[in-house]
N, C-alpha and C positions, 0 to 999 in steps of 0.2 A: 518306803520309796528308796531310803537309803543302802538296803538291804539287797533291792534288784537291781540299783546302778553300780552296786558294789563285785554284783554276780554278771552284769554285761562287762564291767571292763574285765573281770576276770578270765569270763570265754572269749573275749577280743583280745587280751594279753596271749592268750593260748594258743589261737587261732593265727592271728598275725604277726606276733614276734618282728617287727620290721629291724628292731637294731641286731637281729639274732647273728652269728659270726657262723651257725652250722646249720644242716636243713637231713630232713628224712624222705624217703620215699615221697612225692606226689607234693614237693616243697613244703613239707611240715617243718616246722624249725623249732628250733631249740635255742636258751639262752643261756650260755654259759655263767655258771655263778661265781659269787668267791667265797661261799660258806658263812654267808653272814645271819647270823642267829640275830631273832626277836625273841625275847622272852618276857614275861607276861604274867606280873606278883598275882596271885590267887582274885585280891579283890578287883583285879582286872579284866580277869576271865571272860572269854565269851564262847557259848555253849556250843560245841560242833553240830551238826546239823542233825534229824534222824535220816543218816544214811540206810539205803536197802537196796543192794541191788545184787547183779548175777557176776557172781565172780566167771573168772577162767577156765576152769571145771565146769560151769554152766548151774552149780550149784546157788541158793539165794542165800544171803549173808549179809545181816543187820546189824549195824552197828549197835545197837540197842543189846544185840546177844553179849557183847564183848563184855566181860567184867576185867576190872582195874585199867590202869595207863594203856594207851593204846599209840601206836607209831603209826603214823598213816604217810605212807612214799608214793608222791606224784613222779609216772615213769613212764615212757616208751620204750620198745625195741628199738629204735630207729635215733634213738639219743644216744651217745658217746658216752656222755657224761652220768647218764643214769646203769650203764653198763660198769664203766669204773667203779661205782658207788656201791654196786648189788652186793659182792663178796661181802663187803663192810655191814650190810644191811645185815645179812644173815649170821655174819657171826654175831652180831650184837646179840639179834633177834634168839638165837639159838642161846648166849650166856644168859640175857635177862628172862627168860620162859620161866622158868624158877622161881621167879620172883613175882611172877602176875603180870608180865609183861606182854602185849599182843602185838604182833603187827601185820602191816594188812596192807596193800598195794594197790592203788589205781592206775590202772593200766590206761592211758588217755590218747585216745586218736592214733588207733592203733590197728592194726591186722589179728585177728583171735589165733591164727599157729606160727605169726611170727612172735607173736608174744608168751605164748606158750613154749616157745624155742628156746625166745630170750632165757625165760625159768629155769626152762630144763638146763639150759646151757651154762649158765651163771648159779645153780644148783639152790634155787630159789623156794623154800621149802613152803612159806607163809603165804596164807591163799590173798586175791587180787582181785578189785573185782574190775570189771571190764565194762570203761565208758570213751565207748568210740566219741559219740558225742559233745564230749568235757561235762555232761552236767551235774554228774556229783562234784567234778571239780567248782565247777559254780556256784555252786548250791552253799559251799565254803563262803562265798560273800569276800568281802576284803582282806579274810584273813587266810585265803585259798592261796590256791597257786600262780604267781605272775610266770614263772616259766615251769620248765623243767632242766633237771630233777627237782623238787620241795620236799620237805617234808614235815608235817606236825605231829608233834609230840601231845597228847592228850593225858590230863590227869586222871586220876583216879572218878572220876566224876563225869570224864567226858568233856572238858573246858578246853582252851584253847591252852597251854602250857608253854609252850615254844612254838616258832615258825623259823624253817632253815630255808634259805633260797642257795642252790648249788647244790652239786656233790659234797656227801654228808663223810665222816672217818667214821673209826671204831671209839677211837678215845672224844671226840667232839660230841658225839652223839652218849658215850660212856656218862659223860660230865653229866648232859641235860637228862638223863632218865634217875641219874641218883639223883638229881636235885630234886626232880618230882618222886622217886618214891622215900624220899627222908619228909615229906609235908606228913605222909600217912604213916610213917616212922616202921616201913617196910625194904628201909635201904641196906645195904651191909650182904 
């Protein structure tokens, strides 16, 4: 019970946004953040969900495929603040690869070629998958996303390791993936 009231306010945080300061196409909004990280000691952990669904490419992609830490970015084209962020996403994404590091994009309440644009345009290399709907964002429960940009940082295991509410940097986001991969003593 507490699991599905945890996954309505999340799609009603997404969907509504009432104290939001910026809005998208067809009054979608967005809430600006301040980069405030939750992080979350191992015996804390709560298991991400078994994600599967059709990324952007129209291809299907399970989180279950993913081996080791995994970055998961709640994003729109149509958000400011998730455009700022993107560069930052992908240099990370591109230094940490090496390391067993994935990331993966949910594209939420979005248009499928303005979002594809966004990619292309923001040189967004890490595939996405695409929920107009919010319900993989939901499906997250209360450790989802209250706005956008989010994003969580998943351990090697697939746990909840971090949650970021706002535009994420390269050094903020640097910090939280060495932390998770020095647990599996694959940092450095």
């Amino acid at each position: 019970m507490r699991r599905v009231a945890g996954a309505l306010l999340c799609a009603l945080a997404l969907t509504a946004c009432s104290a939001s300061q910026a809005s998208g196409p067809g009054g979608q909004r967005y809430v600006p953040g301040d980069g405030t990280a939750s992080v979350f000691p191992p015996e804390e952990r709560e298991p991400a969900p078994a994600v599967t669904g059709e990324t952007l490419d129209g291809e299907t992609l399970a989180l279950a495929d993913l081996d080791g830490p995994v970055v998961v970015n709640f994003w729109a084209s149509w958000c400011g603040p998730c455009a700022d962020e993107a560069p930052a996403l992908q240099a990370v994404a591109d230094a940490y690869a090496e390391r067993g590091v994935t990331f993966v994009g949910v594209n939420v309440k979005d248009q499928p070629a303005a979002a594809r644009n966004f990619e292309r345009d923001f040189g967004v290399e890490y595939d996405s998958w695409y929920d107009e709907a919010a319900a993989i964002a939901a499906s997250f429960g209360g450790i989802g996303p209250a706005a956008l940009p989010s994003t969580i940082v998943l351990d090697a295991e697939h746990r909840v390791a971090v949650r970021l509410f706002g535009a994420v940097d390269e050094p903020q986001l640097a910090a939280h993936l060495d932390a998770v991969l020095r647990e599996t003593g694959t940092a450095g």
